[in-house]
C-alpha positions in Angstrom: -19.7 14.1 -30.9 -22.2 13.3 -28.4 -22.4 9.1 -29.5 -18.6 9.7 -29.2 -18.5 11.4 -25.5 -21.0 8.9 -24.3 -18.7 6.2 -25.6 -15.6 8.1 -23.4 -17.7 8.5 -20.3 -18.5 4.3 -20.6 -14.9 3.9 -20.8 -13.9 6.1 -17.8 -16.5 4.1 -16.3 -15.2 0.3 -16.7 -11.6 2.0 -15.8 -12.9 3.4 -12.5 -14.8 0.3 -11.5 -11.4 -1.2 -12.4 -9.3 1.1 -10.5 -10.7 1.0 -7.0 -10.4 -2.7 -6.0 -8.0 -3.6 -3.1 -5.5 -4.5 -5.7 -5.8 -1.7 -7.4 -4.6 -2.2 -9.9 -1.2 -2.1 -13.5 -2.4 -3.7 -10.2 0.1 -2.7 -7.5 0.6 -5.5 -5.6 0.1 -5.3 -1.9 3.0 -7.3 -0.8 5.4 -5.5 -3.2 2.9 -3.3 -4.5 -0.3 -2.2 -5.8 -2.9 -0.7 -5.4 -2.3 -1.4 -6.9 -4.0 -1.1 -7.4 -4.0 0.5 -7.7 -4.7 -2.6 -7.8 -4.3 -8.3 -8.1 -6.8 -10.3 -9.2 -9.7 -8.3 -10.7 -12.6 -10.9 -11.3 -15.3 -9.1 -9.4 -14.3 -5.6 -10.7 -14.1 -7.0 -14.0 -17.9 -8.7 -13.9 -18.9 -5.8 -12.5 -17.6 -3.5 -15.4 -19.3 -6.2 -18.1 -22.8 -5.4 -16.1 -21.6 -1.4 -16.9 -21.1 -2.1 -20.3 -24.0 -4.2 -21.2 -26.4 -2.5 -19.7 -25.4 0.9 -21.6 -23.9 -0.5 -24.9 -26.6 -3.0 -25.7 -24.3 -6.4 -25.5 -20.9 -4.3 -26.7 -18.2 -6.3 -24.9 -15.7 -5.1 -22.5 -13.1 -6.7 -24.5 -13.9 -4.4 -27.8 -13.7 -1.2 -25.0 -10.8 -1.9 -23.7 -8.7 -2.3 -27.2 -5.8 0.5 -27.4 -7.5 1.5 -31.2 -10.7 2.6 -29.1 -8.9 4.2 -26.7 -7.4 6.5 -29.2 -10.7 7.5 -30.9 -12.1 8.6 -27.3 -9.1 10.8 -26.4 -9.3 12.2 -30.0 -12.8 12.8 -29.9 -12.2 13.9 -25.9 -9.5 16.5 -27.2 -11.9 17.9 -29.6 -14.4 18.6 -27.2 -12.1 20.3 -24.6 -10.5 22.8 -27.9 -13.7 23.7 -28.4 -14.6 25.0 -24.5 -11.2 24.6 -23.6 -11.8 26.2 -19.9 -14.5 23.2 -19.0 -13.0 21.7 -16.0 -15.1 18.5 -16.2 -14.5 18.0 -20.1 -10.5 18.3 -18.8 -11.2 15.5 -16.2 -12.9 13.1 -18.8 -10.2 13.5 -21.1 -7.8 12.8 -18.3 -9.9 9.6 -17.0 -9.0 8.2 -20.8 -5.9 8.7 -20.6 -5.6 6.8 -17.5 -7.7 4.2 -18.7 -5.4 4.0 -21.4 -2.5 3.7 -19.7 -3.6 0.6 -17.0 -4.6 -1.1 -21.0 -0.6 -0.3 -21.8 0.8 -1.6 -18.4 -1.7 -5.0 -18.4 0.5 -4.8 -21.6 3.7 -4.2 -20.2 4.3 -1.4 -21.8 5.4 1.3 -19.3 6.9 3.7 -21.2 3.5 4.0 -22.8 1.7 3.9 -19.5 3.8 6.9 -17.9 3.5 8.5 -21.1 -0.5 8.5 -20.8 -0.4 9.0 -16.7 1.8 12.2 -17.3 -0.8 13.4 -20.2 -4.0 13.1 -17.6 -1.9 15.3 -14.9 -1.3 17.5 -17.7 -4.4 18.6 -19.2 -6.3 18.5 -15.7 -4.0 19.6 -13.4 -6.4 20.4 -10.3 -7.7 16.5 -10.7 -7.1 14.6 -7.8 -7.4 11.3 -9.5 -5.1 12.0 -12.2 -2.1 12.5 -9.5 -3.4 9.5 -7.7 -2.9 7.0 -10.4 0.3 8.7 -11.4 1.2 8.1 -7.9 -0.1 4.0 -8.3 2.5 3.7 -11.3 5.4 5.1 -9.2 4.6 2.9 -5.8 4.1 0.0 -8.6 7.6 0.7 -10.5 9.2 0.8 -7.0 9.3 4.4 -7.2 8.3 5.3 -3.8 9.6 8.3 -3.0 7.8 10.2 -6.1 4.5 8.1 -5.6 4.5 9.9 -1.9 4.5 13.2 -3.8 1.8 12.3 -6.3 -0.4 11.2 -3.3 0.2 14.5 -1.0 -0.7 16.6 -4.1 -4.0 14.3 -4.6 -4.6 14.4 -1.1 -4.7 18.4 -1.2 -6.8 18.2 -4.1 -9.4 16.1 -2.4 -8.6 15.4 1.4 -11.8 13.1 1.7 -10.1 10.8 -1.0 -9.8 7.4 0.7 -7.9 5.6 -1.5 -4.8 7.8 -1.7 -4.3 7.9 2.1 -4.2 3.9 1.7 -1.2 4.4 -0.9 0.7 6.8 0.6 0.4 4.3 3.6 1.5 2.0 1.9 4.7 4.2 0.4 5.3 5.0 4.2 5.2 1.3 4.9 8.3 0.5 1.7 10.2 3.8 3.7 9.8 2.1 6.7 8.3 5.1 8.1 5.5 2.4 9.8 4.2 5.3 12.5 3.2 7.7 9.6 1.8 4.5 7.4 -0.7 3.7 10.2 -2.0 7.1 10.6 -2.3 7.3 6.8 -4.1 3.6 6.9 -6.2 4.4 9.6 -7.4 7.7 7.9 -8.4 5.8 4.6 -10.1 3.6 7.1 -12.3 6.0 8.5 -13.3 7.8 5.5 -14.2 4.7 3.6 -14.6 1.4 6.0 -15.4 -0.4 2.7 -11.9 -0.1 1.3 -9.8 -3.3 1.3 -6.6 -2.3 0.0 -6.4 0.3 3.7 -6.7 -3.3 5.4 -3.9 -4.6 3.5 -1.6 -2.1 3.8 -2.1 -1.7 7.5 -1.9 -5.5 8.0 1.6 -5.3 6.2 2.4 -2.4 8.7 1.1 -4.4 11.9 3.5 -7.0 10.9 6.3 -5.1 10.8 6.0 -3.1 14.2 5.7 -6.9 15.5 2.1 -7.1 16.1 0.8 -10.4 14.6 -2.3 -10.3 16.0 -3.8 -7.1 14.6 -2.0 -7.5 11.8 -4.0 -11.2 11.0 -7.4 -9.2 12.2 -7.0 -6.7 9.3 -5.6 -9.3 6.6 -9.1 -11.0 7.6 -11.1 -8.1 7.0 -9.3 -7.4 3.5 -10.4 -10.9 2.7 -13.6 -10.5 4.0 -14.8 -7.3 1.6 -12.4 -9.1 -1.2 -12.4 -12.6 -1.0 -11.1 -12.8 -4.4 -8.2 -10.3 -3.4 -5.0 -12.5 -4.4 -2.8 -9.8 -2.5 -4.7 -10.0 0.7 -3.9 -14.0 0.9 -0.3 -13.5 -0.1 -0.7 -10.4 2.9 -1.8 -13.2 5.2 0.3 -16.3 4.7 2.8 -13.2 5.6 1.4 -13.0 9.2 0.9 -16.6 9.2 4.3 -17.2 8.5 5.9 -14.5 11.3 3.6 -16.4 13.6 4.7 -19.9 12.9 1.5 -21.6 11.9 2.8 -22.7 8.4 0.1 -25.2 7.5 -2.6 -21.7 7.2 0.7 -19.9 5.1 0.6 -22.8 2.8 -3.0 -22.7 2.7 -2.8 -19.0 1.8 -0.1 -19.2 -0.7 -1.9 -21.8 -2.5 -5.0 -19.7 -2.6 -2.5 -16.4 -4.1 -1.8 -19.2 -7.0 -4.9 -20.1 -7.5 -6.3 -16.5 -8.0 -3.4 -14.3 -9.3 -3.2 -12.6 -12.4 -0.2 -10.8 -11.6 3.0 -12.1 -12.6 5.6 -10.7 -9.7 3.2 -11.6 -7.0 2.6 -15.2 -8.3 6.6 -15.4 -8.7 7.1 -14.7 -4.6 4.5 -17.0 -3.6 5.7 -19.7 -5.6 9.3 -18.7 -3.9 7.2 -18.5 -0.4 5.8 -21.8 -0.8 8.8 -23.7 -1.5 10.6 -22.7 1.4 7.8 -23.8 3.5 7.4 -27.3 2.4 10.8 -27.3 2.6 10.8 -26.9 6.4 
């Protein structure tokens, strides 16, 4: 049991290192997004989860951790644990962080049902986490679902009001409502708690742009670059200001960059789209 919860901690582990890039990750996609992701490229998370795993697994790969078969024996071994003290609030979280872990596996799958399935499970057995609501609320602002991702983010918020990465989601849910006022308050919150946080840049950029301010819109696509320069959303975010402010030679430039690094397919699908109308100009 205790080789087997080690195993499910390492797991939560790669998932969270996953999880907390500007993309976020399913990667929402900023533009669209989107977290992701949340969550769109995930290179340096990813190289940064193989460090994780081989320093603590001696050499096991991430590939073998993330396969759906392993995820199952966690979250059996995980269910065990918590029947046997079922009132241990952190043996409720860990079985919650696999279920979430399983579920971004299912939706880098494309296999929603599955992923909601799993996100529903993690709210379930630890109701009073915050991060289980949260990444519930990343698959609804992903399917487009923004008016149920708000109320997955309010409920995480109330579970954990220091919890940066939820303001910059429901931001970015205000943002898809057009509710751009209460979007920037959320985005500037997320901001303040955690600095570091690129995907609060990107949402707010989006934001700027659509209250017609280019030029702080630009600044903060530049800073999401800047703490993730291997952030495909935050270029597509930026050949969007680019574009609103005519210079379409840096859109290009951008868009070309989103290609170059994007592992997601809707965001590489409007780029493409983005870029042809420009050189059609």
């Amino acid at each position: 049991m205790k080789a087997a919860l080690s195993k499910c901690w390492l797991c939560a582990a790669v998932f969270l290192t996953l999880s907390l890039s500007c993309s976020g990750a399913s990667k929402p996609v900023t533009p669209g997004t989107a977290a992701g992701t949340d969550n769109n490229t995930l290179q340096p998370a990813v190289a940064q989860a193989v460090t994780v795993v081989d320093n603590q697994t001696s050499g096991e790969s991430l590939a073998a951790l993330l396969r759906a078969e392993d995820y199952d024996e966690v979250i059996r071994e995980a269910n065990a644990a918590l029947a046997d003290n079922p009132q241990d609030p952190g043996l409720m979280e860990k079985l919650a962080d696999e279920y979430i872990a399983r579920a971004w596996y299912y939706k880098e799958k494309r296999l929603n049902p599955y992923t909601l399935n799993d996100l529903s499970k993690a709210v379930e057995v630890a109701p009073q986490y915050y991060r289980a609501h949260y990444e519930l609320g990343r698959f609804h602002n992903n399917q487009w679902q923004f008016s149920i991702g708000l109320l997955d983010f309010n409920r995480a918020i109330s579970l954990r009001p220091d919890f940066a990465p939820a303001y910059a989601e429901r931001a970015y849910s205000s943002y898809k409502s057009q509710k751009y006022e209460v979007g920037l308050a959320d985005a500037g919150r997320a901001i303040e708690l955690d600095p570091s946080l690129p995907r609060s840049y990107c949402v707010r950029s989006l934001i700027y742009a659509a209250m017609g301010k280019p030029g702080p819109a630009l600044e903060d696509a530049d800073q999401a670059i800047r703490l993730a320069p291997g952030d495909a959303a935050s270029y597509y975010n930026r050949s969007l200001v680019y574009t609103e402010r005519g210079e379409a030679t840096l859109a290009v430039a951008d868009l070309e960059t989103t290609l170059r690094l994007s592992q997601d397919d809707l965001l590489s699908t409007r780029a493409t789209a983005d870029l042809r109308v420009l050189r059609t100009k």
